[in-house]
C-alpha positions in Angstrom: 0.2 -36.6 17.7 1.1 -33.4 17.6 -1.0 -30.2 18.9 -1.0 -26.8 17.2 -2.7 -23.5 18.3 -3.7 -20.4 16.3 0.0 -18.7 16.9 1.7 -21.3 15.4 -0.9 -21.8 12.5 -1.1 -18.0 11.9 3.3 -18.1 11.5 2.8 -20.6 9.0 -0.1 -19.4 6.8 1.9 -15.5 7.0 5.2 -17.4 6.3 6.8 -15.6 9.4 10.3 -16.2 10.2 9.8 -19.8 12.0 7.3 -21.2 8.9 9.4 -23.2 7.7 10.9 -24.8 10.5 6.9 -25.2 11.3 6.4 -26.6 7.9 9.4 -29.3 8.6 8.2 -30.9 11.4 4.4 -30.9 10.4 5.3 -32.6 7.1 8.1 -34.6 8.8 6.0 -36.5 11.3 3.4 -39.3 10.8 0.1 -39.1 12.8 -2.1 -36.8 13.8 -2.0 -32.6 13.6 -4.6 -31.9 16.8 -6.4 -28.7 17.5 -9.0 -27.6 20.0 -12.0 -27.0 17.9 -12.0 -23.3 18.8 -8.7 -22.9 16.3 -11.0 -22.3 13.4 -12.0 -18.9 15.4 -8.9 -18.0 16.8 -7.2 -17.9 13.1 -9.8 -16.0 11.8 -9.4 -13.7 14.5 -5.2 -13.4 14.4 -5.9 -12.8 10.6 -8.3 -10.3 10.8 -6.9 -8.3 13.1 -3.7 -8.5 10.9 -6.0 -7.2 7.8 -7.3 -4.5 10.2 -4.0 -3.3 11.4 -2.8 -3.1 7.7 0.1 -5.5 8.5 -1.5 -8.5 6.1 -3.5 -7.0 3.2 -7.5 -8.5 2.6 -6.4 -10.5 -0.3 -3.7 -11.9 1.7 -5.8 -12.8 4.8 -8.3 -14.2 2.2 -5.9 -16.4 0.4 -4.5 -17.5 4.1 -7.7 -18.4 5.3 -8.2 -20.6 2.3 -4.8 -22.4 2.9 -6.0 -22.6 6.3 -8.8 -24.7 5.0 -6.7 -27.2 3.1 -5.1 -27.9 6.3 -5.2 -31.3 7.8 -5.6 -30.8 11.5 -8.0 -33.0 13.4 -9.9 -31.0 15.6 -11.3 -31.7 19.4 -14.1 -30.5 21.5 -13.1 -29.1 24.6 -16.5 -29.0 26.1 -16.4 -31.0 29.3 -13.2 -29.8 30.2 -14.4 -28.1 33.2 -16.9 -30.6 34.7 
């Protein structure tokens, strides 16, 4: 298993300048991509604020997000956590 947050998911989907290393070891492992089920909101926060700032335009953000969708990443609660 490996676990991803929204930084690493938001260099991906805006092909930064680590993507594709990303890209190589998410396709180059078997098993599980895990998330804390909060990820959904935190890259549709990074990529809003992107669209907002002008660094990423709407359509770009848009198409992101649906990429972001197509994703394969198993996804856990994290209520509990602090009981």
């Amino acid at each position: 298993m490996i676990v991803i947050d929204a930084s690493v998911v938001a260099e991906l989907l805006l092909q930064g300048a680590h993507a594709s290393k990303i890209w190589a070891v998410l396709t180059g492992r078997r098993g599980v991509v895990a998330a804390p089920a909060i990820l959904d909101l935190e890259v549709a926060s990074v990529l809003r604020r992107k669209s907002f700032r002008n660094e990423i335009t709407d359509v770009e953000a848009s198409e992101a997000l649906k990429f972001y969708q197509l994703m394969r990443i198993e996804k856990f609660t994290t209520s509990g956590v602090l009981d």
